[in-house]
KERO-988750 format. One record per residue: residue number from 1; x, y, z of N, C-alpha, C in turn. Coordinates in steps of 0.02 Angstrom, whole numbers, m for minus. Atoms other than C-alpha are relative to their C-alpha. Example, Ala and Ser with C-alpha at 12.3 -4.5 7.8 and 13.67 -1.06 7.14 Angstrom:
2
[site 1,[45,m59,0],[615,m225,390],[45,60,0]]
[site 2,[m42,m59,m3],[684,m53,357],[m39,55,37]]
***
This chain:
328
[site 1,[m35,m64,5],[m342,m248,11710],[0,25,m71]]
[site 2,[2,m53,60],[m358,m113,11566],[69,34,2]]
[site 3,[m40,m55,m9],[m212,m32,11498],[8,36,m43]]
[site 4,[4,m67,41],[m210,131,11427],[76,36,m9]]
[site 5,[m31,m37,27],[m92,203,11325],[11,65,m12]]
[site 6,[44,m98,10],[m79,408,11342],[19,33,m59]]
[site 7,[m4,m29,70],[m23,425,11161],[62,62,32]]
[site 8,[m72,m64,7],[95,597,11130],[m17,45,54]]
[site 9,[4,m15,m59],[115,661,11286],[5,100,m10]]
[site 10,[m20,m72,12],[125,845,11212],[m83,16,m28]]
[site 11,[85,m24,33],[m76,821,11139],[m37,1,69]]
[site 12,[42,1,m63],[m238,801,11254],[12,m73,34]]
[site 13,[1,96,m35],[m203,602,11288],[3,m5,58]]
[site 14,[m42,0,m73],[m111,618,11453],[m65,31,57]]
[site 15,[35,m29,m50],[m259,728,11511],[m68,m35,m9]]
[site 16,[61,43,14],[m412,643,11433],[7,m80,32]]
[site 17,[m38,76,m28],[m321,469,11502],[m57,20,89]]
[site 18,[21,m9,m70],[m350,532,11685],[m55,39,23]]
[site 19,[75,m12,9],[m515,625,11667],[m34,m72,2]]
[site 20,[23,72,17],[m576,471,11605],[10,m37,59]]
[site 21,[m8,58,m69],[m519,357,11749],[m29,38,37]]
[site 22,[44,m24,m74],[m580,474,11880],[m75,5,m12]]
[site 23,[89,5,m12],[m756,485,11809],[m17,m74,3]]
[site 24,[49,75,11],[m760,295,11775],[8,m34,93]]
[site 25,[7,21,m73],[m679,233,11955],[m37,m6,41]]
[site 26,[15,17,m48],[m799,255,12055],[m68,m46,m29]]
[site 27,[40,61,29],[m906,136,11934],[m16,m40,m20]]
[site 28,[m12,75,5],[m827,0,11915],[47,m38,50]]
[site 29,[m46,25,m40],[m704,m108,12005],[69,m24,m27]]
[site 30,[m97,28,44],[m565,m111,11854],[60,35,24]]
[site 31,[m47,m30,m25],[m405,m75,11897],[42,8,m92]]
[site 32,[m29,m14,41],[m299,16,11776],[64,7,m8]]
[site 33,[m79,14,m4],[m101,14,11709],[m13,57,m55]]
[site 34,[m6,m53,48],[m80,185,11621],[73,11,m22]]
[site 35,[m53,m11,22],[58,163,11525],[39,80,m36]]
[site 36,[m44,m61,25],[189,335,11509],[20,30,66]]
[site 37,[m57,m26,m39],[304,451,11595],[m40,20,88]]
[site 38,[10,m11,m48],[262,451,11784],[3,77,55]]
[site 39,[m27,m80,m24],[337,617,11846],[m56,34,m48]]
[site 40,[30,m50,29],[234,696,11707],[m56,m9,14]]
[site 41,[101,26,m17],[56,607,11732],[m7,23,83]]
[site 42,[14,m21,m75],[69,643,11911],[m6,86,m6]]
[site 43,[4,m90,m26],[113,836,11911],[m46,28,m31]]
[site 44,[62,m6,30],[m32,843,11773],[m61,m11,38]]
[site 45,[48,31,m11],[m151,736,11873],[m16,37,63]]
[site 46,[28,m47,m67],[m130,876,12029],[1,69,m41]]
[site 47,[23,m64,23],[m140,1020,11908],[m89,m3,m30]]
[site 48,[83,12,22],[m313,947,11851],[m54,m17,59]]
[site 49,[45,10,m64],[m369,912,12030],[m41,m50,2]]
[site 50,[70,77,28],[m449,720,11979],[3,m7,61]]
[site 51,[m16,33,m52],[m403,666,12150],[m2,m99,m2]]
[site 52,[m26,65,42],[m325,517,12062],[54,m18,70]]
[site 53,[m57,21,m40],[m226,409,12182],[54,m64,m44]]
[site 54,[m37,53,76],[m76,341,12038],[65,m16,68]]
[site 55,[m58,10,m13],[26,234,12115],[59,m60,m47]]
[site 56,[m50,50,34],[171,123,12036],[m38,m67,m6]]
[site 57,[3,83,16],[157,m42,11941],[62,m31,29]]
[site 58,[m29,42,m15],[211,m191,12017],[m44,m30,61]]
[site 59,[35,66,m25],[149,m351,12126],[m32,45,79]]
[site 60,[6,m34,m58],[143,m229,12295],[m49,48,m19]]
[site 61,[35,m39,20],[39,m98,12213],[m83,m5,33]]
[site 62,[67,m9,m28],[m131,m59,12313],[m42,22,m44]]
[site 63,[33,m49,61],[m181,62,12182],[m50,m39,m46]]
[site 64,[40,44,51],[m312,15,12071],[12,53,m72]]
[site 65,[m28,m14,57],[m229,141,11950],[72,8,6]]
[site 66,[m64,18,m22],[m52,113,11939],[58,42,m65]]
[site 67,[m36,m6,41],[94,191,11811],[56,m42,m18]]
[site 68,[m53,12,7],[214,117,11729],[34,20,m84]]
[site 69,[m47,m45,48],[360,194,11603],[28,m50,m49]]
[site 70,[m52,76,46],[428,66,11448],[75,48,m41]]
[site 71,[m23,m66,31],[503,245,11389],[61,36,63]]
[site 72,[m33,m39,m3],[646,357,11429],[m38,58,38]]
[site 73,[42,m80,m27],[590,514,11549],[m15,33,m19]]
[site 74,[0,m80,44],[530,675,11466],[31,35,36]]
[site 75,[m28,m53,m17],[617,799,11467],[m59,50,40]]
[site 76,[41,m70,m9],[539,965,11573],[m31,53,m46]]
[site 77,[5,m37,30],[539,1067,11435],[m28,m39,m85]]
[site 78,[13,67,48],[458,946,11307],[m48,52,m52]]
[site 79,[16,2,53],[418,1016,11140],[m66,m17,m27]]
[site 80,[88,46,29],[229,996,11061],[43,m31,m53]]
[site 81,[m13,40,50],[266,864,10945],[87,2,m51]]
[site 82,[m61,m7,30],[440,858,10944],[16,m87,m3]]
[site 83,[10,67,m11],[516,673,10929],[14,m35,29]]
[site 84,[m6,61,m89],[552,641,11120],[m71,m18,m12]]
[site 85,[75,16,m21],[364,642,11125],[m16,m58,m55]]
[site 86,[32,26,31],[323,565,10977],[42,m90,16]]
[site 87,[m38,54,m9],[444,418,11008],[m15,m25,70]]
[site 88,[34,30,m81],[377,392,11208],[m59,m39,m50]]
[site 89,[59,37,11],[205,387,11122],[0,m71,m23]]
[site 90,[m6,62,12],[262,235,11018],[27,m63,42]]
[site 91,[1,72,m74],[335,138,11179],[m58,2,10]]
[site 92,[67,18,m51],[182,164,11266],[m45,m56,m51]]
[site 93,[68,46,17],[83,96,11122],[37,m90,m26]]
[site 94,[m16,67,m3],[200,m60,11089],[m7,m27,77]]
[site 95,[21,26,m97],[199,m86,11271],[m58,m26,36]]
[site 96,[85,16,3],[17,m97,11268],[m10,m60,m29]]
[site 97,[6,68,42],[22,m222,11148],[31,m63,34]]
[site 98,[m38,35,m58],[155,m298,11246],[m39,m56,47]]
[site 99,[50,m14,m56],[46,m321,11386],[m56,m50,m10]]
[site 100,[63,46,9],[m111,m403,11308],[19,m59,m44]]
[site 101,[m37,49,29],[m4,m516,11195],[18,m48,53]]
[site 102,[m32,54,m75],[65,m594,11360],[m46,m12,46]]
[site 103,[45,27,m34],[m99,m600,11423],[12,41,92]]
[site 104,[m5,m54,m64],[m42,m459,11583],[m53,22,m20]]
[site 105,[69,m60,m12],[m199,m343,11520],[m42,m37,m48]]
[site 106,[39,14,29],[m357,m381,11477],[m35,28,m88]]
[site 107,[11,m47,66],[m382,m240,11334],[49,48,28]]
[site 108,[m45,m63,0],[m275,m95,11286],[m65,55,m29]]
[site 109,[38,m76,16],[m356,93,11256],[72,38,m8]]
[site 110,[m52,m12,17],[m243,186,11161],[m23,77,m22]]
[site 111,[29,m94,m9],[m253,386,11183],[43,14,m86]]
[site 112,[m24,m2,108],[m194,495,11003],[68,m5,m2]]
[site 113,[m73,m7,4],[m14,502,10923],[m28,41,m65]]
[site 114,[m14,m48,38],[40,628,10807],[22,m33,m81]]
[site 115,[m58,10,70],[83,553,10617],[38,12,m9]]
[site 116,[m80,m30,18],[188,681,10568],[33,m15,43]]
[site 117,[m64,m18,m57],[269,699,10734],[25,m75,4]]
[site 118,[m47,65,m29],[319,529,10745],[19,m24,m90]]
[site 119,[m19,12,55],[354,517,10548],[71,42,9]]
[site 120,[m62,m40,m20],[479,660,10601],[39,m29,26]]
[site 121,[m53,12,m70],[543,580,10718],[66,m75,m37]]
[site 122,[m31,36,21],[607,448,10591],[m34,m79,m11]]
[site 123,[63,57,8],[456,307,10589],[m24,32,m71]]
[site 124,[38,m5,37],[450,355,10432],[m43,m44,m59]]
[site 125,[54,89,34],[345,174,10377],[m61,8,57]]
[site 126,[55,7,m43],[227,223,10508],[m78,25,m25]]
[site 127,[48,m1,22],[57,215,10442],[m72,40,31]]
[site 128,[32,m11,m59],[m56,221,10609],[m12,m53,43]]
[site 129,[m16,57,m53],[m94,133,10762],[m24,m62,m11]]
[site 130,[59,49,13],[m225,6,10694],[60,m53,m33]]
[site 131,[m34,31,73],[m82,m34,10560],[36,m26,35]]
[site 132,[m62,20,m47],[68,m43,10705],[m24,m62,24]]
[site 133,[m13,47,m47],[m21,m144,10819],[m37,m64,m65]]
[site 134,[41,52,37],[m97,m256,10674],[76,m60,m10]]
[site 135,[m81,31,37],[103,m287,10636],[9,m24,56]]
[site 136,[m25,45,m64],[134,m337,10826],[m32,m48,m12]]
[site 137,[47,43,m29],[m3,m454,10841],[11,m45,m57]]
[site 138,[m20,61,60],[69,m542,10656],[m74,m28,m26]]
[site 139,[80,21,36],[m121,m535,10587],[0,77,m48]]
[site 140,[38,m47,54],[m165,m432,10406],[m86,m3,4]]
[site 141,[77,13,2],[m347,m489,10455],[m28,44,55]]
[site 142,[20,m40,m56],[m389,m327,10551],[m41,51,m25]]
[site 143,[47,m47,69],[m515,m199,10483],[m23,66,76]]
[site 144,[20,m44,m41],[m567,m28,10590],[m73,19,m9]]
[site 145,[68,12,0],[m734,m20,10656],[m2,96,32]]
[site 146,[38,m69,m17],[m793,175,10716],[m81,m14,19]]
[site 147,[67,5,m38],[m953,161,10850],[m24,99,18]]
[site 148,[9,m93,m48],[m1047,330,10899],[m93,m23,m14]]
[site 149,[75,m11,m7],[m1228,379,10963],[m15,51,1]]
[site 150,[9,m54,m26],[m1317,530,10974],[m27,m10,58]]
[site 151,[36,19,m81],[m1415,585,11108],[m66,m24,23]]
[site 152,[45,45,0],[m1558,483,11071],[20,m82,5]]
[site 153,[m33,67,8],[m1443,330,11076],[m2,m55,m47]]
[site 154,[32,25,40],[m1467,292,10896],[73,m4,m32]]
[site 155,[m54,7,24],[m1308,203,10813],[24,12,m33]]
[site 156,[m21,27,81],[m1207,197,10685],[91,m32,26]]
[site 157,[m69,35,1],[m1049,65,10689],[14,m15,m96]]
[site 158,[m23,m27,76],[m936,93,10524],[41,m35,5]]
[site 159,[m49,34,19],[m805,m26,10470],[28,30,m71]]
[site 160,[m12,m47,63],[m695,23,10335],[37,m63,m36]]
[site 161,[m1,18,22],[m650,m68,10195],[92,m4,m34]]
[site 162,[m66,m12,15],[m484,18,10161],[7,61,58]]
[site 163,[8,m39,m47],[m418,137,10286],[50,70,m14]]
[site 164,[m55,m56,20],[m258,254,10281],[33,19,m54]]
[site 165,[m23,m6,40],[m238,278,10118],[m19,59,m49]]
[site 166,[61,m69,48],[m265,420,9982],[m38,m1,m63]]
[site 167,[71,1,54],[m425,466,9889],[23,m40,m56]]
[site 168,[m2,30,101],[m342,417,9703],[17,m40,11]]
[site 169,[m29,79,2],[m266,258,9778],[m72,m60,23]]
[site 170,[31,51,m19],[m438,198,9838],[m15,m55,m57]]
[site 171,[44,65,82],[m529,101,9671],[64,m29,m13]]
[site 172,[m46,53,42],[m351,26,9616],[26,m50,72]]
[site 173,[m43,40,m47],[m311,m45,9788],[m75,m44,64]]
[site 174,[54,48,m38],[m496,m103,9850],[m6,m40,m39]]
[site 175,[m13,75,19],[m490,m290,9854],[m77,m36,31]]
[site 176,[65,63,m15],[m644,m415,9852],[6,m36,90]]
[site 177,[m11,25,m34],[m552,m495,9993],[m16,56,66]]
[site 178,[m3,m34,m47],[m544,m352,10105],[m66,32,32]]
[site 179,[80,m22,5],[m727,m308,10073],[m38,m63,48]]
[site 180,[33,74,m55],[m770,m498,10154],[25,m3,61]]
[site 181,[m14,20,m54],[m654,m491,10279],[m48,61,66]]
[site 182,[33,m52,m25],[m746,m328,10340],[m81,5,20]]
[site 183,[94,12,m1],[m917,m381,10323],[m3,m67,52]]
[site 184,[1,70,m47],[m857,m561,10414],[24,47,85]]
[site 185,[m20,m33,m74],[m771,m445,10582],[m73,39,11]]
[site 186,[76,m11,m29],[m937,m337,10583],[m42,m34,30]]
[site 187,[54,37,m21],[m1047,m466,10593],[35,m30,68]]
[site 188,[m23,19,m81],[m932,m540,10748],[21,67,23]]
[site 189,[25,m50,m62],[m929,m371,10825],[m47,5,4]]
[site 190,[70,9,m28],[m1128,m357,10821],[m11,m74,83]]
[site 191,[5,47,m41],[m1106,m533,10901],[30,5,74]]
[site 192,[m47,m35,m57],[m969,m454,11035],[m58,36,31]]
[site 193,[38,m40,m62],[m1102,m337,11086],[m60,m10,26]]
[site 194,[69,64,m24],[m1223,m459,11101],[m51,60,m43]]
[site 195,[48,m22,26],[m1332,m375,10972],[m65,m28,m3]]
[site 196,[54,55,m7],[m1497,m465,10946],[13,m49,m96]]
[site 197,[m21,4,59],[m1454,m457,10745],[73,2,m12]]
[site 198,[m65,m9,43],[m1291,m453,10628],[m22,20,m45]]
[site 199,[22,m1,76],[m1369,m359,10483],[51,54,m20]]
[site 200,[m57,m30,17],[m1246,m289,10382],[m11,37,m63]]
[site 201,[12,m29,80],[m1263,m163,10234],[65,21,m15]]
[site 202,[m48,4,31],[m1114,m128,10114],[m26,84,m44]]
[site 203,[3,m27,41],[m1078,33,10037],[16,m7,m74]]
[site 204,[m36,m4,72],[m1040,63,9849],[63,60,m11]]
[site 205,[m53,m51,m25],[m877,176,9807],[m20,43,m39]]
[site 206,[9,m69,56],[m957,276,9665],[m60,7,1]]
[site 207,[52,m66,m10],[m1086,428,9649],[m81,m85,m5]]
[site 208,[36,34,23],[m1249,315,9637],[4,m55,16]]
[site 209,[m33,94,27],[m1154,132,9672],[0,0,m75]]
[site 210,[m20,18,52],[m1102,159,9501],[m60,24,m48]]
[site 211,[53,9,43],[m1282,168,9421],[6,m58,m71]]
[site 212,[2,54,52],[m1265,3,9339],[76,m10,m51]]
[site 213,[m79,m29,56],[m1085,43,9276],[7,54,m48]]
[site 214,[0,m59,44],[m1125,193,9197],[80,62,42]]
[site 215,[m43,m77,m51],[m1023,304,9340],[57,m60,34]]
[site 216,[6,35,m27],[m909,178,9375],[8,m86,8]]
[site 217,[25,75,27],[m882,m28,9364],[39,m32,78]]
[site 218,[m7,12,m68],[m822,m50,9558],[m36,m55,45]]
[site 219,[53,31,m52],[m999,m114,9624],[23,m49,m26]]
[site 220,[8,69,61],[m997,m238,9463],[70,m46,26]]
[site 221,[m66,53,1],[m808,m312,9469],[35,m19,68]]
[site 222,[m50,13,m74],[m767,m310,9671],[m57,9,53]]
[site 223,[33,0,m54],[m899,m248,9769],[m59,m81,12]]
[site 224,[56,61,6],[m1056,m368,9725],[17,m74,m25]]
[site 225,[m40,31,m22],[m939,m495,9712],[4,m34,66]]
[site 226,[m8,m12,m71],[m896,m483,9891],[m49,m32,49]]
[site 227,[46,22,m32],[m1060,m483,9940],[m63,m53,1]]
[site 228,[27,70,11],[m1143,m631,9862],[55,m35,36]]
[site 229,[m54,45,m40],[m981,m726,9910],[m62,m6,108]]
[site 230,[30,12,m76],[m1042,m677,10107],[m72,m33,m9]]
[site 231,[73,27,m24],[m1229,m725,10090],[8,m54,m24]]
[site 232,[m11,67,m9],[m1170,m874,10019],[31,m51,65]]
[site 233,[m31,17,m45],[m1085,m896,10173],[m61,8,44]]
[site 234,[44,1,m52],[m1228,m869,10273],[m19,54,47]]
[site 235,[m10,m62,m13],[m1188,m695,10321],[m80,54,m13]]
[site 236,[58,m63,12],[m1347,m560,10336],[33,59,m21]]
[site 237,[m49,m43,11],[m1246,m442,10236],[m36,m1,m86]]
[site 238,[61,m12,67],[m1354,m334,10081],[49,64,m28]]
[site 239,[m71,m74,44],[m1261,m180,9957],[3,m39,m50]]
[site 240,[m1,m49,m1],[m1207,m132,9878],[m31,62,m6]]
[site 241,[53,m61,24],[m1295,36,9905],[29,58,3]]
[site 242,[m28,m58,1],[m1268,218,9870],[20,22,58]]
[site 243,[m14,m22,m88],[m1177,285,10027],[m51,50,m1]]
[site 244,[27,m73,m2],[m1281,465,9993],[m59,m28,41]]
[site 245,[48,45,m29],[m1439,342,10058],[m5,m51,67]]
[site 246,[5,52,m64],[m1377,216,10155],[4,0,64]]
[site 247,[m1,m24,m54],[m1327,292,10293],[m59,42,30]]
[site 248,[64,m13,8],[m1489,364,10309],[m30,m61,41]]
[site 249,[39,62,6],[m1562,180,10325],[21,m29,62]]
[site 250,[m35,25,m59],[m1425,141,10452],[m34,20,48]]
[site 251,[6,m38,m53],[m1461,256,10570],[m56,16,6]]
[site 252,[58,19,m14],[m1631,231,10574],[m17,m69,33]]
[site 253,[32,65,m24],[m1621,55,10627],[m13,m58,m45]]
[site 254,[3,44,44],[m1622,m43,10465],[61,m65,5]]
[site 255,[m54,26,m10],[m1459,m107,10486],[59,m3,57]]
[site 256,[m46,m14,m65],[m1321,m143,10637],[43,16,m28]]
[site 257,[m47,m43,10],[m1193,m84,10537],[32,m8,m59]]
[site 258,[m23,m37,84],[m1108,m18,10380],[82,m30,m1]]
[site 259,[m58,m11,27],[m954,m64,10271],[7,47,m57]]
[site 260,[m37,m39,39],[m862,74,10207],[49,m1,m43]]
[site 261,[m57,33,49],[m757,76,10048],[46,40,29]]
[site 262,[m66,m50,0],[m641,212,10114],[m12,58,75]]
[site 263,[m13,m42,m66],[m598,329,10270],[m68,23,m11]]
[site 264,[49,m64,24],[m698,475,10237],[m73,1,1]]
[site 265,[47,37,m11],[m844,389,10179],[m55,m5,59]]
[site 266,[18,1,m36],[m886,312,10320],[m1,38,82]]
[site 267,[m19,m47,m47],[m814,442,10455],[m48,65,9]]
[site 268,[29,m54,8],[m902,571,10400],[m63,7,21]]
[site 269,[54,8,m26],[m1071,522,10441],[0,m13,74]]
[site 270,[7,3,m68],[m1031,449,10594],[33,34,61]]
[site 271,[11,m59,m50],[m954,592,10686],[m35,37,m7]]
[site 272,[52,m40,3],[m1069,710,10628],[m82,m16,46]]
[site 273,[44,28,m68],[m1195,608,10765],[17,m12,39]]
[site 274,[1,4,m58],[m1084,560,10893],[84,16,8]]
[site 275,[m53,m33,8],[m931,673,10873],[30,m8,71]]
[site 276,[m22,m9,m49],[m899,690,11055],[4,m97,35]]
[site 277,[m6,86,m25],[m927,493,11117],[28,m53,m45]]
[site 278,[m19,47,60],[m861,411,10956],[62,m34,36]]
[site 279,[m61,29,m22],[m744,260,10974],[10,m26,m34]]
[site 280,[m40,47,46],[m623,175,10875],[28,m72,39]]
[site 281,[11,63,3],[m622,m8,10875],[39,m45,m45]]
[site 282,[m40,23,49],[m479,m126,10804],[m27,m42,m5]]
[site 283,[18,41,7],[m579,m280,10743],[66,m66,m30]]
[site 284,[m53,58,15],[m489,m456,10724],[70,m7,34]]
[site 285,[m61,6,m34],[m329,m410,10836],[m11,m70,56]]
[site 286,[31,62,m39],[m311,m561,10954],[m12,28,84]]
[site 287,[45,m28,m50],[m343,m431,11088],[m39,50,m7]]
[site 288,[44,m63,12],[m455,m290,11134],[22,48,m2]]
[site 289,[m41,m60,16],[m398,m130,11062],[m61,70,4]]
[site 290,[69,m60,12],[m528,38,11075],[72,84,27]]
[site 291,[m28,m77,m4],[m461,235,11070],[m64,49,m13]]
[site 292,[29,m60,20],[m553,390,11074],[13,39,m86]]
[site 293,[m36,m27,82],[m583,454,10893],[m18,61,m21]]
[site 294,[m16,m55,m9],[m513,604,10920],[96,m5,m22]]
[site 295,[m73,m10,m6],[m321,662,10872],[14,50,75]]
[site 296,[m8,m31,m54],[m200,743,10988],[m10,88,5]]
[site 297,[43,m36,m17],[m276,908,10987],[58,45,25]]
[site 298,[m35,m38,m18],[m125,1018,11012],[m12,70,10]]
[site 299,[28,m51,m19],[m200,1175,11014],[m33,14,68]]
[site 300,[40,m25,m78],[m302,1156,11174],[37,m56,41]]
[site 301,[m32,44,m44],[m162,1027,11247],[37,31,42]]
[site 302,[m15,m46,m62],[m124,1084,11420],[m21,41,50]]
[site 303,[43,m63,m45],[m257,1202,11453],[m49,m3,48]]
[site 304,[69,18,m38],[m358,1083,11544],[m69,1,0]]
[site 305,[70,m21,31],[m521,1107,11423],[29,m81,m41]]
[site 306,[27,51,50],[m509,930,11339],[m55,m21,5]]
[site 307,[63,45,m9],[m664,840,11331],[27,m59,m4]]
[site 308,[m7,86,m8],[m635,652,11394],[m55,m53,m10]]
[site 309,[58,35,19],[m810,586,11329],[35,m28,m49]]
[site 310,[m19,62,50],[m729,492,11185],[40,m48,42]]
[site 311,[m61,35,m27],[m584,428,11309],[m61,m38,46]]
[site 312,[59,39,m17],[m742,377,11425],[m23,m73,m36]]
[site 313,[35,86,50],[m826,276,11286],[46,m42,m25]]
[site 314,[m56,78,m5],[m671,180,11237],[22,m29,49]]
[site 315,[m4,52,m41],[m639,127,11403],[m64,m43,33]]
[site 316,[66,18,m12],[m825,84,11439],[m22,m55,m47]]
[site 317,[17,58,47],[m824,m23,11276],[62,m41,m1]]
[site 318,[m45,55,1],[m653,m111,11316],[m12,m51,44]]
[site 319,[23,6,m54],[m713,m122,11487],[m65,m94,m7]]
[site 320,[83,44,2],[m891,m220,11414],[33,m33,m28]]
[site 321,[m31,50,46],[m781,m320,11293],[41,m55,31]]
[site 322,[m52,37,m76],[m662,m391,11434],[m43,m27,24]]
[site 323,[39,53,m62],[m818,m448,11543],[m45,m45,m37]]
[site 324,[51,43,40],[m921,m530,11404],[57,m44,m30]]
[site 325,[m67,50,33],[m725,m630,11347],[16,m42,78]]
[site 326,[m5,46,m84],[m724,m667,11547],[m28,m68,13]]
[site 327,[45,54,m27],[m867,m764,11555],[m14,m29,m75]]
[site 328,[16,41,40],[m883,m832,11376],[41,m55,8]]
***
């Protein structure tokens, strides 16, 4: 069993959630636990016409998609991003966690939440979800991976090095350590997807990788560091190289996949190829975590125009991650 989280029930989550299940259902045999407000996913799920049959969690349940609520009802009149919503969203996504911690779900898929709106709401230590559920699961050894293809089915998987943090805080707060632990989870996600390789290239954080420390002393004192450390380890893991290039190299096939010193960085390239199918990937949690990487999209939430191709490919890659942990 998969369970999906529908994030802020005031963005697209709630609707991309059940899109998603109705195109995948009839092509697999998973059964799903869509965690959030029942009354609302239902009167949604007949204004969108999926011909979704949701019935209740629990041991009697026929359904092979089922609801269940860890949250307080919404209100009728529910606010975009006010902080009933934003405060459901965070049950649903501890609940999720919940869930695969206790070994009830096989992977969680975790639709968007709102920052602000749930910083509003008084979470104001809340970072993001990667960070929350990194804190349930009592592991700092978690690093975010970003998968996307175009429509030649040509990759690029992005790990990041540092994640939610801002531009001027990156260079004083990227750590040697965090650079290995990132390059060590890549190489065991290549292995997760049964790659044939683990080759791993490493960005640099400045114009050039530094040009020898001229622009720069990053590569020199932390990055290349890092990455001798790994090939001493045995690791197929090469960089630092100019990001302006490397990505280039990636996405040709040189390499299975890139570490990024910083959000942006590596984001940037890889929606710009697979903007619409892109998925986010929590590496190192002790379960399977994947979301559409997409936010909640309040502007077109409601109108029944989301696109559920990202919500697709994260349950399609929690989905493949669950049956290859089955049988290993």
């Amino acid at each position: 069993m998969l369970a999906i989280a529908t994030g802020d029930p005031t963005g697209v989550g709630p609707e991309v959630t059940l899109k998603a299940i109705a195109a995948e259902l009839p092509r697999d045999d998973e059964h799903y636990l869509i965690i959030g407000d029942p009354d609302f996913l239902r009167a949604l799920n007949s204004r969108l016409q999926t011909g979704l049959s949701l019935g209740d969690a629990g041991p009697e349940t026929a359904s092979r998609v089922a609801i269940v609520n860890p949250s307080a009802a919404l209100s009728h009149e529910l606010v975009t991003g006010s902080p009933e919503a934003a405060r459901s969203a965070l049950a649903y996504l501890r609940h999720g966690a919940e869930l695969c911690l206790n070994g009830q779900a096989q992977g969680l898929v975790t639709a968007p939440v709102n920052k602000e709106a749930i910083i509003r709401s008084g979470e104001d230590r809340f970072v993001g979800q990667t960070e929350l559920l990194s804190a349930l699961a009592r592991t700092d050894r978690t690093a975010m991976m970003l998968l996307g293809a175009d429509d030649r089915n040509r990759w690029l998987r992005v790990a990041l090095a540092t994640i939610h943090i801002p531009i001027r805080d990156v260079a004083t707060r990227l750590k040697r350590e965090r650079i290995e632990l990132a390059i060590e989870l890549s190489a065991q996600a290549c292995r997760d997807l049964a790659l044939p390789r683990a080759r791993i290239a490493v960005c640099g954080l400045n114009p050039h990788a530094g040009e020898g420390g001229k622009i720069g002393d990053e590569e020199i004192t932390i990055i290349s560091p890092a990455v001798d450390a790994m090939k001493q380890r045995g690791f197929d893991v090469h960089g630092p190289f100019a990001a302006d290039t490397l990505f280039h190299q990636v996405y040709r096939g040189d390499y299975d996949a890139v570490v990024a010193m910083y959000h942006d960085q590596g984001l940037v390239p890889l929606k710009m190829i697979g903007f619409e199918q892109g998925v986010n990937w929590t590496l190192g949690l002790p379960f399977i975590r994947t979301s559409p990487d997409h936010g909640t999209a309040y502007d077109i939430a409601g109108r029944g125009v989301a696109n559920p191709s990202s919500m697709v490919a994260a349950i399609r890659l929690a989905r493949q991650l669950a049956q290859r942990r089955a049988v290993a």
